[in-house]
N, C-alpha and C positions, 0 to 999 in steps of 0.2 A: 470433583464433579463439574458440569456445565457452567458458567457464569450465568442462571437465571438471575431474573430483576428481582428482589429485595418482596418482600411482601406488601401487598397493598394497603394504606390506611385503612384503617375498620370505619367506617360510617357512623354506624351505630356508638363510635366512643368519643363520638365528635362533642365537645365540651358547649356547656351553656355559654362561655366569652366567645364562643365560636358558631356565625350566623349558620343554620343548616343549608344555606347557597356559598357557603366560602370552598374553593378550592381547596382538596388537601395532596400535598405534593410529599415526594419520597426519593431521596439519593443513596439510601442505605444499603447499598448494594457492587456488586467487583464493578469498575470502572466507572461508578456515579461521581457526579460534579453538582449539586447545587448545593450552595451554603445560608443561602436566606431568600422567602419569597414575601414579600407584602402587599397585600390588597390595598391599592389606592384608588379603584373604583367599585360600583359592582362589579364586574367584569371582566375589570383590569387588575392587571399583576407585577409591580416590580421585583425581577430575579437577581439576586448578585451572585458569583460563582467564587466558590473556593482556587487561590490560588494555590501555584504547586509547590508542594512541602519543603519547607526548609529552601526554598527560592524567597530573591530578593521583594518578600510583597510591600513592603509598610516603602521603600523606595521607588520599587520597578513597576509595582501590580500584578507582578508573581506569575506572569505566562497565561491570565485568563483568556480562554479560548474554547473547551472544549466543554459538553454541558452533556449530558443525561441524566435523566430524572423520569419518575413516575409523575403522573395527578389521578385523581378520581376523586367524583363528589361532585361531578358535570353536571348541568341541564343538555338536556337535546336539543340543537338547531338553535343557539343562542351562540352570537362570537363573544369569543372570549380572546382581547387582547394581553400578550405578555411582552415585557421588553426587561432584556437583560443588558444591566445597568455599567457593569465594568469590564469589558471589551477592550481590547488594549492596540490593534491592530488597526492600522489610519483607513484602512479600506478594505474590503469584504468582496468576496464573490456571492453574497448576498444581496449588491446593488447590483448583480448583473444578472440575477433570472434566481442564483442558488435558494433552497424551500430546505425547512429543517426536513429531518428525516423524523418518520412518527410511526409506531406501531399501536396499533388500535387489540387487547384481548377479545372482544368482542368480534372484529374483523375474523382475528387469526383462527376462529370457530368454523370460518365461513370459508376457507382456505386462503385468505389476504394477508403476506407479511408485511415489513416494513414499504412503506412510500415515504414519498415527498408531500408534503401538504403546506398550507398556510398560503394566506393572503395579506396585502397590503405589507410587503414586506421592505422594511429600509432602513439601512446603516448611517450612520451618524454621530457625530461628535455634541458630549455632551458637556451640562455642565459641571462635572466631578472631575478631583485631579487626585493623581498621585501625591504621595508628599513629596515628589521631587519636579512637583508641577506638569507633568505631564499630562494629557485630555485622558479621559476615560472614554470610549464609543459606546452606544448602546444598540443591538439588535432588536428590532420591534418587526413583529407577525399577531397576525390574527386569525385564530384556530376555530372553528365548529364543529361539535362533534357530535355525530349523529346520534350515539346511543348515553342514554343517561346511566349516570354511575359505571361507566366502563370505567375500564382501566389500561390509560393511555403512557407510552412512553415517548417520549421529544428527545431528542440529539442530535451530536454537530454530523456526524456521517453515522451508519452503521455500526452498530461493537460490535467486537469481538472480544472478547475475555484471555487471560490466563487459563480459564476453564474451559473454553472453545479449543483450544491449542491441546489442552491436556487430551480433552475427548476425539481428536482429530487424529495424534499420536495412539491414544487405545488403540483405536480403530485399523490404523493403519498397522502397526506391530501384530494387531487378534489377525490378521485376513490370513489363508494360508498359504504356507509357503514363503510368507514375509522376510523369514531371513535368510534368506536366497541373494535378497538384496538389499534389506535393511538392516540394520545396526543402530540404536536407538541407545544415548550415552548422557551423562549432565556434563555440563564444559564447565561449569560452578554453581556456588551458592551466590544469592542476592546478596546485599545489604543488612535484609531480616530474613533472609535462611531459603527463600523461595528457590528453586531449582532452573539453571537455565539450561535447556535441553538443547543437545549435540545431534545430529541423525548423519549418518555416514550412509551411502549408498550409491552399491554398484551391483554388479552380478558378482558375487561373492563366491558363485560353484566355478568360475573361473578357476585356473590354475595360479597360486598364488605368484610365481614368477610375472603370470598374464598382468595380475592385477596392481601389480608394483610398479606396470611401468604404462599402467594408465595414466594419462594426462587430469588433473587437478579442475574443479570448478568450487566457487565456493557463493555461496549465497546467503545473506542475512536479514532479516528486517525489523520493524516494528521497533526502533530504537526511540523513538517518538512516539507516547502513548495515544495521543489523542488524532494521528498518522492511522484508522482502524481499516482503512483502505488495503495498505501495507499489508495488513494480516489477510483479508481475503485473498487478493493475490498471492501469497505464501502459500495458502490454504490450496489454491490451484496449479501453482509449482509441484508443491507434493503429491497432489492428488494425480498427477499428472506424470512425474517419473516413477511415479510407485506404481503404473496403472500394466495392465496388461496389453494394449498397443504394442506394435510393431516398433514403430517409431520412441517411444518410451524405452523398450528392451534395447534396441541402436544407445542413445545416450547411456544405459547401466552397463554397457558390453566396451565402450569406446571414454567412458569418462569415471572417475570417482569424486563424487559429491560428498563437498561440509557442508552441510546447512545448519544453520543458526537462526528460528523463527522466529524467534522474539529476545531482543537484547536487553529488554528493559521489563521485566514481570512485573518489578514492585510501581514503575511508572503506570504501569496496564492498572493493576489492579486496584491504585490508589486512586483512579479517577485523573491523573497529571491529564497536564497538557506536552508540556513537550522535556522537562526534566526528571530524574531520577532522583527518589529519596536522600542522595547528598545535595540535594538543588541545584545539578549542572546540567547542563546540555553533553547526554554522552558523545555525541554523533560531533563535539569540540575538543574531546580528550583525546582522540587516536594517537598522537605523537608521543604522549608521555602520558599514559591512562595508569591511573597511583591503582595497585592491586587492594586496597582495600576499599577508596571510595568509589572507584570505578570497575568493580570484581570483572561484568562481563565484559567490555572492552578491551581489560590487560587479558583476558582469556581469550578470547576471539584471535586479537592480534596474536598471542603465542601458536594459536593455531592456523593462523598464516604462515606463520615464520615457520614451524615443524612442516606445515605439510608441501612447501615452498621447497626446503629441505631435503625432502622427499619425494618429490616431481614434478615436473612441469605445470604449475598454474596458467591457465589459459583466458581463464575469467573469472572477475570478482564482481559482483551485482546487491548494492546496500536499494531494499526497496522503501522508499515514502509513499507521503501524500503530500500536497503541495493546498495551501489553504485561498490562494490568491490568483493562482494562475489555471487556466482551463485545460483539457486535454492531457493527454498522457503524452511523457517525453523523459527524454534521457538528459543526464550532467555526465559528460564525459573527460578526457584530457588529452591535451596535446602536444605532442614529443616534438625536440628541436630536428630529428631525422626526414625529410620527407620522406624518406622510403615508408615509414609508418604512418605518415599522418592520415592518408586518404582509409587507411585498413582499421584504424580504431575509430572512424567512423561506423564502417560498414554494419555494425552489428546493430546499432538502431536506423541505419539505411534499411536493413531486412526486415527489421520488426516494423517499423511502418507498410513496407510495402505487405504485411500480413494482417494489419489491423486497421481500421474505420480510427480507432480512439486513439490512435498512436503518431504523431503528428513531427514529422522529422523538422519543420520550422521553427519549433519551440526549441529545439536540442541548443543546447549551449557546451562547447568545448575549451571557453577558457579557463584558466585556473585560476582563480582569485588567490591573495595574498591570506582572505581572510577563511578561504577553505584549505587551506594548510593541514589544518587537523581534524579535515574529516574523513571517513571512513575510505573513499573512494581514492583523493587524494593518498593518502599514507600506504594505500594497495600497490597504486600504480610509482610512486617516487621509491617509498621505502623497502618496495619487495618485487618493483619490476615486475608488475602485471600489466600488460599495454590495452587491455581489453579489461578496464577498471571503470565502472559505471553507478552512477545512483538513476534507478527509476523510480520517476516522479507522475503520479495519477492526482488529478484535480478531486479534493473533496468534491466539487461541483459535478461539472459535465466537460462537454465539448464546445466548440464555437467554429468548427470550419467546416468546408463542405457546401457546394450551391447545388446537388443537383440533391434532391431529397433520400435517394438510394443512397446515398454514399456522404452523409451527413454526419458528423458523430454526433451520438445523445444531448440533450441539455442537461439530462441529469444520467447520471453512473447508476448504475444499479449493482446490485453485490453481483449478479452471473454477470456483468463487464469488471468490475476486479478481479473475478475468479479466471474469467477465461485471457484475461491479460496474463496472471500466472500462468497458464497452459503455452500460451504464445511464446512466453520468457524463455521454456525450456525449448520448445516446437525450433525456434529461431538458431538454438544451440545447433540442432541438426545441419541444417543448410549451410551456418558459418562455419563447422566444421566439416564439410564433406571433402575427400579427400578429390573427388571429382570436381570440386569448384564452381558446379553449374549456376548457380544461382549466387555464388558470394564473388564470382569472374563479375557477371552481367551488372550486379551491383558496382562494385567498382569500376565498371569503365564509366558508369551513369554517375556517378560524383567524381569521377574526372571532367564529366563536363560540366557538373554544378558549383565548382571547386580546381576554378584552374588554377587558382594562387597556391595551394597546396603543393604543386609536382615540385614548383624552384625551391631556393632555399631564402629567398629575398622576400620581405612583406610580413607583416603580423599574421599567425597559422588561423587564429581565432575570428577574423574578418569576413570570412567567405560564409559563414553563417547567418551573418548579421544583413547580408545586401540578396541574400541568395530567394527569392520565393518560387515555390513548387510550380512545376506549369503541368497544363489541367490536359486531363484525357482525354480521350474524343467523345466521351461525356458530358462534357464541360466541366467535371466536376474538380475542385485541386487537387492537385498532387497526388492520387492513389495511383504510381504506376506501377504497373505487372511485370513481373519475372516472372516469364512461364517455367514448369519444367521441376521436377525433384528427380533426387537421387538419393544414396541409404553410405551412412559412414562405412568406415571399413568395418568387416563383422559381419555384411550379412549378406543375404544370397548373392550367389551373380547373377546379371541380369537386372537389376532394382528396379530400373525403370520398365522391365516388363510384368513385374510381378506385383501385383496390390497389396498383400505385406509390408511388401518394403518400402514403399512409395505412398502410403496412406494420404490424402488429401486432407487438408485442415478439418474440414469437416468433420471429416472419420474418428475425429480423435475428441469432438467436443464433448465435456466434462458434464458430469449429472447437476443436476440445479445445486447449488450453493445451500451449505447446512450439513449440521451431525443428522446421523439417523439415533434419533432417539433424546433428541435435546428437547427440553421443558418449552422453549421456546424456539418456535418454527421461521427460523429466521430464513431457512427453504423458501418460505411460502415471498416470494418478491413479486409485486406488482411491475410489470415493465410500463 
């Protein structure tokens, strides 16, 4: 079922050692994080957070990071300060504007789902160390809440559950006609037995010859539990090639898609932050990922290697969330060839110029020594995918933009994750048209942003780092316009005369974010 939150304290069993104004708080639920809360005022509340299992805590402080929890047992219109005490991370996108994310039960009556809320909010180094002397940080917010005795939920971004994914899957498999184009499969079991779901999809009434020599895309995320961003966009990926669009049917007619939605269930579900029930960081094992402590990773990678095997992969795309940095953006890589260096840009060149939240400045293309073993890396070195990408969205918001039209958010909202996944796929279209209109025009525009790239002389990674967007006759940065679509091979002729074929972004935007029929109307988003 869904990942609803845990049941509320009972009020009424609230003990005589316990004042009737004490907060009562609750983690006991898929994806909860809190492990101790202590009233050290009226008021006030120190939180500490469980570290992730079987990671290094009594040394490192165990990846604290990620927090949801219930309270109830409020007064109305009284603040109530909380600070969470063991924080691991030297600095926060929390001293730059970021507000927890808070669902109010009370609200969600009235049609309100999760917001942003809290005041007086600031990160800081305190005085608690690790045992290997390192500072512990503390987040401090101060909360008011309108209705007494609700029952409120506080967290680092948005959840999504193990049980979100499962009921998203129902949903998608019940529609009819589903397996026309889907295929819905386990690539393995967890660690403790949990299931990690496989989904194949293309247009399967194809003629199976057709479908053998479709070109390859593969997409995964959620390898980072407390990454919950990750999963919304996933959630808008699928929602979005499974959908009944023109442009949706182009991608199922012209590609066959792995998807892998969540790599890490037991991480999801145990409330982690960023490791798996063996205490590693999976998204470190790609190179030599051990089949038993790291089941989904050596299974993922097998199912590169087979379907690599099997035909042309064209793109491999690992999605996050990025805890520190603003805006959504791409980690890509960069081949000694110049003939390719300017083209494995291109694909988040176009996803910018399709999105407000997608910021081609942030994009980093070099390889680090120490991302050797991640998912992205080992795509593009080990299996020659030149169009190998990790998309990265700020738990936070946005920060660029001067003209107010064309500003990205301060804060993400779950329909800006979701419709990021929609983009992910939308963006496939245009880098792959066989007409080039839009993936031509790009490239000749990073030939002038990126003239170190055509030689062979110079660091490839450089032109990144001195390059800033120049602004439209808006004033506003960097949003520039490629006019113009056209439809992959597959569909009418004509494309560009026909509205079918040639759908406008618009046309294809995704219903509000949410199951139909989940305990919790995580639908309902305040923008």
């Amino acid at each position: 079922g869904a990942s609803v939150p845990g049941p509320p304290p009972n009020v009424e069993e609230v003990t005589d050692e316990i004042n009737a104004k004490t907060l009562l708080f609750e983690s006991r639920m898929e994806g909860g994080n809190l492990g101790r809360a202590v009233q050290v005022h009226v008021h006030e509340y120190d939180l500490y957070l469980m570290p992730d299992i079987n990671s290094r805590a009594a040394h490192s402080g165990g990846n604290t990071q990620w927090y949801y929890f219930g309270v109830t047992n409020m007064e109305a219109d009284v603040e109530y300060k909380f600070n969470i005490m063991n924080l691991l991370k030297p600095d926060s996108l929390y001293n730059s504007g970021m507000r927890p994310a808070l669902f109010s039960t009370a609200n969600a009556q009235r049609g309100v789902g999760w917001t942003r809320s809290g005041v007086r909010i600031a990160y800081y180094e305190n005085h608690l160390e690790t045992e290997s002397a390192a500072p512990y940080y503390t987040l401090t917010f101060t909360i008011t809440f309108p209705h007494a005795n609700d029952v409120v939920y506080l967290a680092h971004c948005f959840p999504y559950g193990y049980g979100d994914l499962n009921a998203l899957l129902t949903d998608l498999t019940s529609r009819p006609h589903s397996t026309r184009y889907l295929r819905m499969s386990t690539l393995c079991s967890t660690l403790v037995g949990n299931k990690c779901p496989l989904l194949t999809i293309t247009n399967f009434a194809s003629p199976l010859e057709e479908v053998e020599r479709r070109r390859g895309v593969c997409v995964s995320a959620r390898v980072h539990p407390g990454e919950t961003c990750a999963s919304w966009a996933m959630h808008g990926f699928l929602e979005f090639i499974c959908g009944h669009s023109a442009r949706a049917r182009v991608l199922r007619d012209n590609f066959l898609f792995k998807v892998v939605p969540m790599l890490n269930p037991d991480g999801v579900i145990s409330g982690q932050y960023r490791c798996s029930l063996s205490g590693t960081d999976l998204n470190r094992q790609w190179q030599t990922p051990c089949r038993f402590l790291h089941p989904t990773i050596h299974s993922c990678k097998q199912l590169l290697r087979l379907t690599k095997s099997a035909r042309d992969v064209v793109f491999y795309c690992d999605i996050h969330g990025h805890s520190r940095k603003t805006n959504m953006f791409m980690y890509g890589c960069t081949s000694k060839s110049p003939a390719t260096r300017l083209r494995e840009r291109a694909f988040p060149y176009l996803l910018h110029n399709e999105s407000l939240m997608f910021n081609y400045d942030d994009c980093n293309f070099k390889v680090q020594r120490s991302k050797d073993t991640c998912a992205r890396v080992v795509a593009w070195k080990e299996f020659g995918i030149s169009n190998a990408y990790t998309l990265e969205m700020s738990l936070g918001g946005g920060d660029f933009g001067e003209d107010p039209a064309t500003q990205a958010p301060i804060h993400f909202t779950i329909e800006d994750y979701v419709d990021m996944g929609r983009l992910l796929a939308e963006t496939l279209v245009d880098m792959y048209d066989p007409g080039r209109l839009r993936l031509d025009a790009a490239l000749s525009e990073l030939e002038q942003l990126h003239p170190d790239l055509k030689g062979d002389e110079g660091d490839p990674g450089e032109g990144e780092e001195r390059i800033r967007k120049k602004k439209d006759s808006s004033g506003a940065k960097g949003k520039k316009v490629i006019t113009g679509r056209s439809k992959l091979a597959g569909g009418a002729a004509g494309a560009a005369r026909e509205p079918k074929a040639s759908l406008p972004v618009a046309a294809t935007k995704p219903k509000k974010a949410g199951m139909e029929g989940n305990k919790r109307p995580l639908a309902q988003v305040k923008k």
